[in-house]
C-alpha positions in Angstrom: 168.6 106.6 133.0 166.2 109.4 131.9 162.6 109.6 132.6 161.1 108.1 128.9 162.6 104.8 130.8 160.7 104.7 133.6 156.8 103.2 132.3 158.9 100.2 131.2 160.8 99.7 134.9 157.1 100.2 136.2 155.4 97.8 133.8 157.8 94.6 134.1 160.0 95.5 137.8 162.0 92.9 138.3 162.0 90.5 135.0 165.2 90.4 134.0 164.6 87.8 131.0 161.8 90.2 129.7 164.5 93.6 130.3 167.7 92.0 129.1 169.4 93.6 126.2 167.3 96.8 126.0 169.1 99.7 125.6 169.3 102.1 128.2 168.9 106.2 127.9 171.8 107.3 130.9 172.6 110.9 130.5 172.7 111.2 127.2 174.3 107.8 126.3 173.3 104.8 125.0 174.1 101.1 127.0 173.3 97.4 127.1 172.2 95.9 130.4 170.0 94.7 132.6 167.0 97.0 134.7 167.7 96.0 138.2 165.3 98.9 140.4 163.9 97.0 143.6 162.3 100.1 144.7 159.9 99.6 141.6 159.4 96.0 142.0 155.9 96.3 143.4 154.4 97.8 140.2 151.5 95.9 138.5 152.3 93.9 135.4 152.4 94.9 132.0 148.9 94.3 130.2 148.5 90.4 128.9 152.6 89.6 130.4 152.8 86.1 131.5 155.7 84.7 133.4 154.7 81.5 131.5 156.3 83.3 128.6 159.4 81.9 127.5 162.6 84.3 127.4 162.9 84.8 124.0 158.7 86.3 123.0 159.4 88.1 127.1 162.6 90.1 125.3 160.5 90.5 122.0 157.1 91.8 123.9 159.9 94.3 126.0 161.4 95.4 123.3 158.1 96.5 121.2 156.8 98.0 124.0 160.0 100.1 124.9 159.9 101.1 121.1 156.5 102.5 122.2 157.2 104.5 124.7 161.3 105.4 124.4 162.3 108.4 122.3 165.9 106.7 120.6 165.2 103.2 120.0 164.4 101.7 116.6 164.1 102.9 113.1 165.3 106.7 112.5 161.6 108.1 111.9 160.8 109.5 108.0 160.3 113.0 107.5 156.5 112.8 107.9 156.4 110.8 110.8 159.1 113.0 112.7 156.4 115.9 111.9 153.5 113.8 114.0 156.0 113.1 116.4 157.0 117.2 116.6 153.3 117.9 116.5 152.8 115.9 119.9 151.6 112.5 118.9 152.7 109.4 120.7 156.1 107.4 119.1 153.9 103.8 118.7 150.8 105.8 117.3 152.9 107.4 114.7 154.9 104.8 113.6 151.6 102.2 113.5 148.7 104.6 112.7 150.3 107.9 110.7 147.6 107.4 108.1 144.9 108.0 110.4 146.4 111.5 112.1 148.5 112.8 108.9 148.2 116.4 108.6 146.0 116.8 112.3 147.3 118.6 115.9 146.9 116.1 118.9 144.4 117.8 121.1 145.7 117.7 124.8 143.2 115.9 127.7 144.4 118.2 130.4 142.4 120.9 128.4 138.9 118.7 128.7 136.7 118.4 132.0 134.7 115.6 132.0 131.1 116.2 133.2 129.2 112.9 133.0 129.7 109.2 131.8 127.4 108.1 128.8 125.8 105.0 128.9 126.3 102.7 132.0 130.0 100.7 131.9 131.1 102.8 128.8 133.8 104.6 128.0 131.9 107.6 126.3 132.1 111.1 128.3 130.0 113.8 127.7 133.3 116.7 128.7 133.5 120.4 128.2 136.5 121.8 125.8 138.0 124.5 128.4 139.7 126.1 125.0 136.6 126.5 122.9 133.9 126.7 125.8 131.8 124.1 124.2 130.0 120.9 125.3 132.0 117.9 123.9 132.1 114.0 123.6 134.9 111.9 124.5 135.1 108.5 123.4 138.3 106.4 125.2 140.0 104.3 123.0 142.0 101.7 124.8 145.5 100.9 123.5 147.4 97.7 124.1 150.7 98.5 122.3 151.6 95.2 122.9 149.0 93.7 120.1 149.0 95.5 117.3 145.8 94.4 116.0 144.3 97.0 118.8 145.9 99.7 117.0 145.0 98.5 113.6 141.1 98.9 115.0 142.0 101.9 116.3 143.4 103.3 112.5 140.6 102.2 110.9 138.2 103.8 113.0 139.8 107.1 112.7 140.1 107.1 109.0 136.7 106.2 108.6 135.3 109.0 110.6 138.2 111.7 109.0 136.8 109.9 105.7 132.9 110.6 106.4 131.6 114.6 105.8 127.5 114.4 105.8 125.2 116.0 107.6 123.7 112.2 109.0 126.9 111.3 110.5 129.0 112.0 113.9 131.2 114.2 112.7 134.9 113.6 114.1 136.3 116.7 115.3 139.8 115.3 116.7 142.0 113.0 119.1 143.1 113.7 122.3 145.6 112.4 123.6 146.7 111.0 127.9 150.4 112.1 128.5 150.3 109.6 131.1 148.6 106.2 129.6 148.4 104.9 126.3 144.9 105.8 126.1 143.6 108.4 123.3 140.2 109.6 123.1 137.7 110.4 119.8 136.6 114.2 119.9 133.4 114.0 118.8 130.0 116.6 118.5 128.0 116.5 121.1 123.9 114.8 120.5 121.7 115.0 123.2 119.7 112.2 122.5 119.5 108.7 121.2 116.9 106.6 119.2 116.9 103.7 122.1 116.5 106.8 124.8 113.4 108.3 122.7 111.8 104.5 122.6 112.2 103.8 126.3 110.0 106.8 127.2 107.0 104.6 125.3 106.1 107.2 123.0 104.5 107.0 119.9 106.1 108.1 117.2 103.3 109.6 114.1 104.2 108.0 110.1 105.4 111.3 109.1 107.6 111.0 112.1 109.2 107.2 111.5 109.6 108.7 108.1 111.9 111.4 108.5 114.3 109.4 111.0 114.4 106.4 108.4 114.9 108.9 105.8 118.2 110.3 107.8 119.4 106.6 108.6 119.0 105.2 105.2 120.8 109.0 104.0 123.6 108.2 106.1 123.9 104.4 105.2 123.7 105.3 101.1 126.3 107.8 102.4 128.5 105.7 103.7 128.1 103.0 100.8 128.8 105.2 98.3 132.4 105.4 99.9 132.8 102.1 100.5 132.1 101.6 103.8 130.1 99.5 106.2 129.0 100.5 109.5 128.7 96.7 111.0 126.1 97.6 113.7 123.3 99.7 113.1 121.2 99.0 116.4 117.9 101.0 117.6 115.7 99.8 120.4 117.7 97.0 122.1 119.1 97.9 126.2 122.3 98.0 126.5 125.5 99.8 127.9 125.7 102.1 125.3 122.2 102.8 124.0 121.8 103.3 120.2 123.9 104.4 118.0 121.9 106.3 116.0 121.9 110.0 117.7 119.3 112.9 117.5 119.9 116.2 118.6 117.8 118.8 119.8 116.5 120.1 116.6 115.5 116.8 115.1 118.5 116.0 113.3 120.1 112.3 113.4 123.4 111.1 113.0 124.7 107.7 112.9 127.8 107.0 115.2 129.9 104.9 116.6 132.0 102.9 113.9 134.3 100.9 116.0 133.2 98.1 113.7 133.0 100.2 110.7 135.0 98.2 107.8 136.3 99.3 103.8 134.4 97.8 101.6 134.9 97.2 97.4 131.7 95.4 96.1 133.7 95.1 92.6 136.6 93.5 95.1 135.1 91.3 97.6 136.9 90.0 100.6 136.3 88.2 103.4 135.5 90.0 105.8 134.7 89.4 110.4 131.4 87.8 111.0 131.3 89.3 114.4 129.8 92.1 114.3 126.7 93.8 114.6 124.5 93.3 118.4 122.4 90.3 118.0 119.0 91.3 117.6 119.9 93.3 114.3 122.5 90.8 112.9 121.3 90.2 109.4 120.8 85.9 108.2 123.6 85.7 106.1 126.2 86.8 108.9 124.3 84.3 111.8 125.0 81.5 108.8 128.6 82.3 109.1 128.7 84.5 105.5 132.5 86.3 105.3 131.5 88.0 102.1 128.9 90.6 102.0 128.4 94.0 101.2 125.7 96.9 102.0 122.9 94.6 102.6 124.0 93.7 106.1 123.1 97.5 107.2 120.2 97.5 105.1 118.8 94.5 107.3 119.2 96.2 110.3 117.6 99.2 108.9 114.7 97.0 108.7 115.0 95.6 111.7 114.7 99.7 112.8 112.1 100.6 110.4 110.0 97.3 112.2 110.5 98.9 115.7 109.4 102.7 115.1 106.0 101.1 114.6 105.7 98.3 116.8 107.8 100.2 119.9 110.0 97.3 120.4 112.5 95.1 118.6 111.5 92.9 116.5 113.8 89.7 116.7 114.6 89.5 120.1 117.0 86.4 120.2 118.9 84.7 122.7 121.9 83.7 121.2 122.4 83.1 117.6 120.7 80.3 116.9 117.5 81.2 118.6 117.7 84.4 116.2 118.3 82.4 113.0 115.5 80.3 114.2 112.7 83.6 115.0 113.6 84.7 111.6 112.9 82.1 109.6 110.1 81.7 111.6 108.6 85.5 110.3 110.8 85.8 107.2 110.3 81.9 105.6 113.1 79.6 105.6 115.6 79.6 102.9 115.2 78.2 99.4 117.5 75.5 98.1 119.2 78.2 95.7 120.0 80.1 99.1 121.5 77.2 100.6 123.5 76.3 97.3 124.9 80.0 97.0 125.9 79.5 100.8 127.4 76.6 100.1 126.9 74.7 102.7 123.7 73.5 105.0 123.9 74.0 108.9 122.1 70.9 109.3 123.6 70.7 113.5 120.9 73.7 113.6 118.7 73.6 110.9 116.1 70.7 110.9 115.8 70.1 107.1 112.3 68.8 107.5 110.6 71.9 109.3 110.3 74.5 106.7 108.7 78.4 107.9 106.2 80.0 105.4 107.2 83.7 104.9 104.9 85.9 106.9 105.9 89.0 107.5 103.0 91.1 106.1 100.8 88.7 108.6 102.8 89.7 111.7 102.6 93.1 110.6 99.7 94.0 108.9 98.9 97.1 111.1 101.9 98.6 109.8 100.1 101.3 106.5 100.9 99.6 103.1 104.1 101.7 101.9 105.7 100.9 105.3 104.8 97.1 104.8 106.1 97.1 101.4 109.4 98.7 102.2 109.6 96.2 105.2 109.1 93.1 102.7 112.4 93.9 100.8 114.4 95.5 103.6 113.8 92.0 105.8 114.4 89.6 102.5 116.8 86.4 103.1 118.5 86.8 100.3 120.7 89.8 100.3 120.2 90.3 96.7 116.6 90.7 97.0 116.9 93.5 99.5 116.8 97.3 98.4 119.9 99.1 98.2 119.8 102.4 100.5 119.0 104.7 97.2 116.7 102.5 96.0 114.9 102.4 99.7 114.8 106.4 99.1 113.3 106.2 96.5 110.6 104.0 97.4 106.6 104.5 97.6 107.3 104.7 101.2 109.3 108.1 101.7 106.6 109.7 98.7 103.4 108.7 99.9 101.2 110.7 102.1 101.8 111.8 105.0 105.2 113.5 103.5 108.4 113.0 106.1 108.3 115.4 109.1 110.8 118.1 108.9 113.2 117.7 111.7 112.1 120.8 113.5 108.7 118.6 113.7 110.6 115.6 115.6 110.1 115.1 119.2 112.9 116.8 121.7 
């Protein structure tokens, strides 16, 4: 038995309903049988295996995930794919996810030191590339071969980024690959700062300042819209793990990141589409209501929500779970018409009481805010969807051409 045998041995031991039938690489040779190695028994699990399982899904899980790791079994690859595979890409990553890495070279995690962790409990990694002498991100990507659905995430997020060349977004610069785990990493530029880092320190940030970094977030989002797609969580001020995703560098520049939520989007097409997504405290109405179609406005929303907190220094709907959100809203941003409720088409009446009904009042809550600011915060923070501003049209509002002009990014704090 050759070596490409030995991660399944050390994944299942023992389980000879989960092993039986699998072909066997022996010198060259190709044999039916059952694994028997009790000097391996003591190996951990593989990821999500039950021994509740019945025998038939244990022999179909073993088989896909020997598929995944075993040079000879399955389908003969296509010409393309046997490319990846030459290149250096994993078997399973090919076979499930060759749009993603067509026509790129695997970089190699052996040539990447790892310097610091990013964020508390992420998987982020500020890392040095010993090739290129250059400071680096790593994102992990964890990989359960065993449910496809994680590679499908995985595919999408790659595209998306390979998809994406402006100057206000994290520019993907490759994948890296473990030649010991099923674990690939995002190569991405290296930020040294983040929105939610800048607004912990309790500064101040000037108009002309709030300007020019919600000029370079609703850049990237009209961006991003124009191709069809939807980052799904736009976030600013709110503590967490892994701070904002919107990124500054040293010279003032921003860059949205992070699109492990990112979706395709065709507003002549629509689809439904997840409702989870995007942290709580920037989650637009329509998606707390349960809404599975959408389009642009869902970012746009949380650009508001961003907009709100430049000013103010905190976030703005700071809910405890979704309800208690859907409730503060209504609360500052009135309570939805009867039209809204008929295009929903249906009334949450288990969490809406249909008798308390909140008067709109957002220039009231914040009326220190100057008036072209206010007035952009009206429409970005609208119930209905279709009343809020598209990303161009938010551009192109009194706000950005008023006095004080936008800082240049030069101008922003370090």
């Amino acid at each position: 038995m050759g070596n490409c045998c030995l991660p399944l041995i050390r994944h299942f031991g023992n389980d000879e309903d989960a092993l039986e039938s699998l072909p066997l690489h022996s010198e060259g040779n190709w044999s039916h049988g059952i694994l028997r190695h009790n000097s391996l028994s003591t190996y951990t699990s593989f990821p999500n295996y039950s021994p509740s399982w019945n025998k038939e899904n244990r022999k179909k899980k073993a088989l896909y995930a020997f598929r995944g790791c075993h040079p000879g079994i399955g389908r003969i690859p296509k010409g393309g794919e046997a490319e990846l595979i030459a290149a250096g890409w994993p078997s399973w990553m090919v076979e499930d996810a060759s749009e993603a890495i067509r026509e790129w070279i695997p970089r190699k995690l052996k040539f990447f030191q790892r310097l610091r962790q990013i964020g508390e409990g992420s998987h982020v990694y500020q890392a040095l590339d010993l090739e290129n002498q250059r400071i680096v991100v790593l994102k992990k990507i964890r990989v359960n071969i065993l449910e496809p659905e994680t590679i499908r995430f995985m595919s999408r997020e790659i595209r998306i980024l390979r998809s994406l060349h402006h100057p206000n977004i994290i520019k993907l610069e490759g994948v890296v690959v473990s030649e010991f785990s099923y674990s690939l990493y995002l190569l991405l530029e290296y930020m040294e700062h983040d929105l939610a880092g800048l607004g912990s320190t309790g500064l101040k940030f000037t108009e002309a300042q709030v300007k020019s970094y919600m000029k370079q977030i609703l850049c990237g989002l009209n961006y991003c819209h124009r191709q069809g797609i939807l980052h799904h969580d736009i976030k600013g001020f709110q503590p967490s793990l892994t701070g904002s995703n919107i990124l500054l560098d040293g010279n003032g520049h921003l860059k949205i990141a992070d699109f492990g939520l990112g979706n395709f989007y065709n507003p002549q097409k629509v689809r439904p589409l997840s409702t989870s997504v995007i942290t709580l405290w920037y989650r637009a109405p329509e998606l707390l209501l349960g809404a599975t179609c959408y389009s642009g406005a869902i970012d746009l929303w949380s650009a508001g929500c961003v907009l709100g907190e430049l000013y103010t220094g905190e976030p703005i709907f700071q809910g405890t779970t979704e309800v208690d959100q859907l409730l503060r809203i209504f609360m500052i941003c009135v309570s939805p018409s009867e039209h809204y409720w008929r295009k929903l088409k249906w009334y949450p009446a288990d969490i809406i009481d249909p008798q308390k009904h909140f008067r709109r009042r957002v220039a009231e809550n914040f009326k220190a805010f100057p008036a072209p600011a206010l007035a952009l915060l009206e429409s970005l923070l609208s119930i209905d969807p279709s009343a809020r501003k598209s990303a161009v049209d938010a551009l192109n509002s009194e706000f950005f051409l008023s006095e004080p002009l936008p800082s240049k990014p030069e101008e922003l704090p370090e």
